[in-house]
C-alpha positions as CSV (number, residue, x, y, z in Angstrom):
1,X,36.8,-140.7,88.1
2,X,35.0,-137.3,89.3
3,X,37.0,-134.6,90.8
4,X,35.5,-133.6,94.2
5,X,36.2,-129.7,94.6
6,X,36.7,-127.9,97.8
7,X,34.6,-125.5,99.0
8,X,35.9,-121.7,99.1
9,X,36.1,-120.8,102.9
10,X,35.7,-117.0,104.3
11,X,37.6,-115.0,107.0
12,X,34.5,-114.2,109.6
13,X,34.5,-110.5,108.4
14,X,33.9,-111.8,104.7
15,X,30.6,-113.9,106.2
16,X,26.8,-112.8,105.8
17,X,25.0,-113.5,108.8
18,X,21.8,-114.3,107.7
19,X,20.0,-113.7,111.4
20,X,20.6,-110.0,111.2
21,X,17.0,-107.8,111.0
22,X,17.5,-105.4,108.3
23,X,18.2,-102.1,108.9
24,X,15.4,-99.7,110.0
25,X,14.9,-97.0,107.3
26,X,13.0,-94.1,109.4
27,X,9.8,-93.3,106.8
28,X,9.1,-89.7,108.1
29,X,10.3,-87.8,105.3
30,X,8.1,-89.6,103.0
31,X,5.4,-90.0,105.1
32,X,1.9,-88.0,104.4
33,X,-0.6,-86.9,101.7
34,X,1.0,-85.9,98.5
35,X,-0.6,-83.6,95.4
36,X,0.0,-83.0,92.3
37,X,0.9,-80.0,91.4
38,X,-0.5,-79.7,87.7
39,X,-4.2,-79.4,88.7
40,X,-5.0,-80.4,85.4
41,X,-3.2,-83.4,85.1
42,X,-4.8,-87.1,83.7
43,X,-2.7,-89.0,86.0
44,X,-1.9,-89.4,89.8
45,X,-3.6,-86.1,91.7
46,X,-2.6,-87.6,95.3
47,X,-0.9,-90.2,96.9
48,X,-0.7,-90.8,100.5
49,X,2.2,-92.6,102.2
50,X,2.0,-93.9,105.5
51,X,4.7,-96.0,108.1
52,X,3.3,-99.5,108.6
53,X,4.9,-101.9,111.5
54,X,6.7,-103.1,108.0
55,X,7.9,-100.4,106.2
56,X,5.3,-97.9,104.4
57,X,2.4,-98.2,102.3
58,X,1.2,-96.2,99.2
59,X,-2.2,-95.3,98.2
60,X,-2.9,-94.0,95.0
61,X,-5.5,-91.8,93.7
62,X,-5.9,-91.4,89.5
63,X,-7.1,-88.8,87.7
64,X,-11.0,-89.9,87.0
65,X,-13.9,-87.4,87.2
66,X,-15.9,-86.4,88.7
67,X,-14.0,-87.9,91.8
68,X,-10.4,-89.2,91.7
69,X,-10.5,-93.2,91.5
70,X,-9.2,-95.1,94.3
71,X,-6.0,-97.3,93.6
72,X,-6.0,-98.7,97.3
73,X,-3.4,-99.1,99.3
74,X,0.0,-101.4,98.3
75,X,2.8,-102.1,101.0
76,X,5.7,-100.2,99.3
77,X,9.7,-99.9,99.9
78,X,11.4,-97.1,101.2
79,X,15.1,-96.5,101.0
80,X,17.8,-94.4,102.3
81,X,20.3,-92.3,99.7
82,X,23.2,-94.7,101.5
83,X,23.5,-97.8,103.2
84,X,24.8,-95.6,106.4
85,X,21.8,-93.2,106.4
86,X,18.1,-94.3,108.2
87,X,16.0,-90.9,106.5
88,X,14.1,-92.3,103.9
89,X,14.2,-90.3,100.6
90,X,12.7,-92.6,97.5
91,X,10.0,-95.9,97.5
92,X,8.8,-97.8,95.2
93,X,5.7,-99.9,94.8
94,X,3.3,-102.1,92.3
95,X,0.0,-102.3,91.4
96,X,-1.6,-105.3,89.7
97,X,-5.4,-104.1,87.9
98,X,-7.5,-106.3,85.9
99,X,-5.9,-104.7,83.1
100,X,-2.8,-103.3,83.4
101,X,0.4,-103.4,86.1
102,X,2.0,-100.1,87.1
103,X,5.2,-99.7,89.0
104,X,5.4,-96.1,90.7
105,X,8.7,-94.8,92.3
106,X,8.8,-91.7,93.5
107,X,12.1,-89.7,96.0
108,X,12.2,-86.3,96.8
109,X,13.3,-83.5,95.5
110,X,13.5,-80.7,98.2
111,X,10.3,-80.0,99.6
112,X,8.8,-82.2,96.3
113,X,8.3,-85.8,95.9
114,X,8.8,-86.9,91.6
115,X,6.5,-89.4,90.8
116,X,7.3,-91.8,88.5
117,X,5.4,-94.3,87.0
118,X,5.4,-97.3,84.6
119,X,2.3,-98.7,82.8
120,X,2.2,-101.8,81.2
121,X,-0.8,-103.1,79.1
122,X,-2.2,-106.8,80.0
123,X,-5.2,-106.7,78.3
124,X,-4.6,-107.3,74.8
125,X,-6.2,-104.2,73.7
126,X,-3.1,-102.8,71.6
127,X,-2.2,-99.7,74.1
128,X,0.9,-98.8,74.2
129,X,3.3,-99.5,77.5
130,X,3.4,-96.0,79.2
131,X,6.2,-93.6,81.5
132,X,5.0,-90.5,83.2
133,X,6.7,-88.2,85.8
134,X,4.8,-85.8,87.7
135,X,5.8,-83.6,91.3
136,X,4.1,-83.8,94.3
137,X,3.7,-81.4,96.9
138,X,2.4,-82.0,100.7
């Protein structure tokens, strides 16, 4: 004989309502053409961040000489510091390269945006998985 168990019910205020648009997070802060400011540096020199009818997109530029090598452009995610705020102050996107996959996040820090990204190796060629941080300025 199988037990048949009732399903746990919710008071309205406890339900999700799953037809709600998300929250617009307003992009401006973000939004722009960012430098790095160690001119000598071998990773990101720029990134440019722009609003898109779905959130933002991130285009990456890497350190290559003798002109900077072109990531392209990745549709990102921007967030708020709260879930009451709309002033976006952090994103976070991927990139997927023949080989290699890098996540980048970056949120501001003043007038700065910190950089961070995450390099992992696909390629069997023995590299080691990678972390760098670097600021940006507009």
């Amino acid at each position: 004989m199988t037990t048949a168990t009732k399903p746990e019910s919710k008071a309205p205020s406890q339900e999700i309502d799953l037809k709600a648009s998300p929250a617009a997070v307003s992009a401006n802060p973000l939004v722009g053409t960012w430098t790095n400011t160690n001119t000598a540096t071998r990773d990101l020199v720029k990134i440019v961040i722009a609003a898109t009818h779905t959130g933002i997109s991130v285009h990456a530029y890497g350190a290559c000489v003798p002109t900077p090598c072109d990531w392209g452009a990745v549709a990102a995610i921007d967030y708020a510091s709260s879930v009451s705020t709309t002033s976006a102050v952090a994103f976070s996107a991927q990139y997927t390269f023949s080989f290699s996959k890098v996540i980048l996040t970056g949120h501001l820090d003043g007038k700065l945006l910190t950089v961070e990204s995450f390099t992992e190796f696909t390629d069997g060629s023995g590299r080691n998985n990678y972390y760098a941080a670097m600021q940006m300025k507009k």
